[in-house]
N, C-alpha and C positions, 0 to 999 in steps of 0.2 A: 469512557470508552468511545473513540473517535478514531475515525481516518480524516487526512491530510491532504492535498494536492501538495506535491511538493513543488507543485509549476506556480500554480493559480491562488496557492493556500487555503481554499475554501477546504470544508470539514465537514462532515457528515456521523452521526450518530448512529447506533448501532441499527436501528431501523430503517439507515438509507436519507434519513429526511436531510437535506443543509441546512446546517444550524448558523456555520458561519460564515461571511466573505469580506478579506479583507479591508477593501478597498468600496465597498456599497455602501453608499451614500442614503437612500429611502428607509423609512421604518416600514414600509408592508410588509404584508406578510411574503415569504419567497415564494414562486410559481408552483405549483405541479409540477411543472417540467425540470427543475431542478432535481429533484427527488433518484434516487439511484433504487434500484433492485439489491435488496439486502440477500447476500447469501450465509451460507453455515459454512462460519471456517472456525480453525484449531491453529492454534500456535504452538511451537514446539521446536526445543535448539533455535531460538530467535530468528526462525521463519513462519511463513503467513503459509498456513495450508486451505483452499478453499474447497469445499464441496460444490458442483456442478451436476447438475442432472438433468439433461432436456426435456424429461415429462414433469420437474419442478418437484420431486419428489425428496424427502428430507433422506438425510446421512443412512446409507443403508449395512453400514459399517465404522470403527474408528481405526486411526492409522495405528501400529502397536510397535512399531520398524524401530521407532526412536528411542523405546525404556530403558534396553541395555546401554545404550549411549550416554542418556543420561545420569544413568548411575555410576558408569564411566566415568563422566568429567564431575559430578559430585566428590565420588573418590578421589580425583590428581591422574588417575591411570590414561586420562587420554582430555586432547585439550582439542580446540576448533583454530585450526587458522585460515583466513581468507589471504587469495594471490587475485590482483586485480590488474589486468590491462586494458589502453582503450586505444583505441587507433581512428581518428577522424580522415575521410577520406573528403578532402577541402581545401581548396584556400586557406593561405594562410589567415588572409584580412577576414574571413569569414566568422568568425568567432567575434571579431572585431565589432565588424558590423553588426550582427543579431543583440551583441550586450545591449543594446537600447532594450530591450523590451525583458522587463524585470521581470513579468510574468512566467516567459519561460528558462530564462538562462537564472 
């Protein structure tokens, strides 16, 4: 159980620590400051749901929206389809130029 950058690749474990980065050259150990804030999420129909609470308090409910759904598409009665557009407001050469830098394109 890990998250990804999918810019940077670095990974982090479920408690937030980085575990891994690809391109780090030293064996120390990684900073403090690397370390992320672990929250409570739920996945469900192949999304990430987080819980959020500004006084840091744990899940005070669960989501229940998705069961018929899923019992749905277990049956065939109904399926997920994604429609995706994207529109760059840019230069053409723009694209161009930033591919040097692997980290984020």
């Amino acid at each position: 159980n890990s998250l990804q950058c999918p810019f940077h690749g670095w990974s982090f474990n479920v408690a937030g620590d980085c575990v891994s980065v690809p391109y780090r050259r030293c064996n120390r150990d990684m900073p403090q400051s690397s370390k992320l804030h672990a929250y409570e999420v739920r996945e469900h129909l192949e999304r990430v749901f987080i819980w959020f609470d500004a006084e840091g308090r744990v899940p005070q409910w669960e989501l229940s929206c998705h069961q018929k759904l899923e019992e749905d598409l277990q049956k065939g009665s109904f399926y997920l389809a994604a429609i995706r557009q994207m529109e760059f407001d840019q230069h053409c050469c723009e694209m161009h130029m930033n591919s040097a830098d692997p980290y984020h394109f």
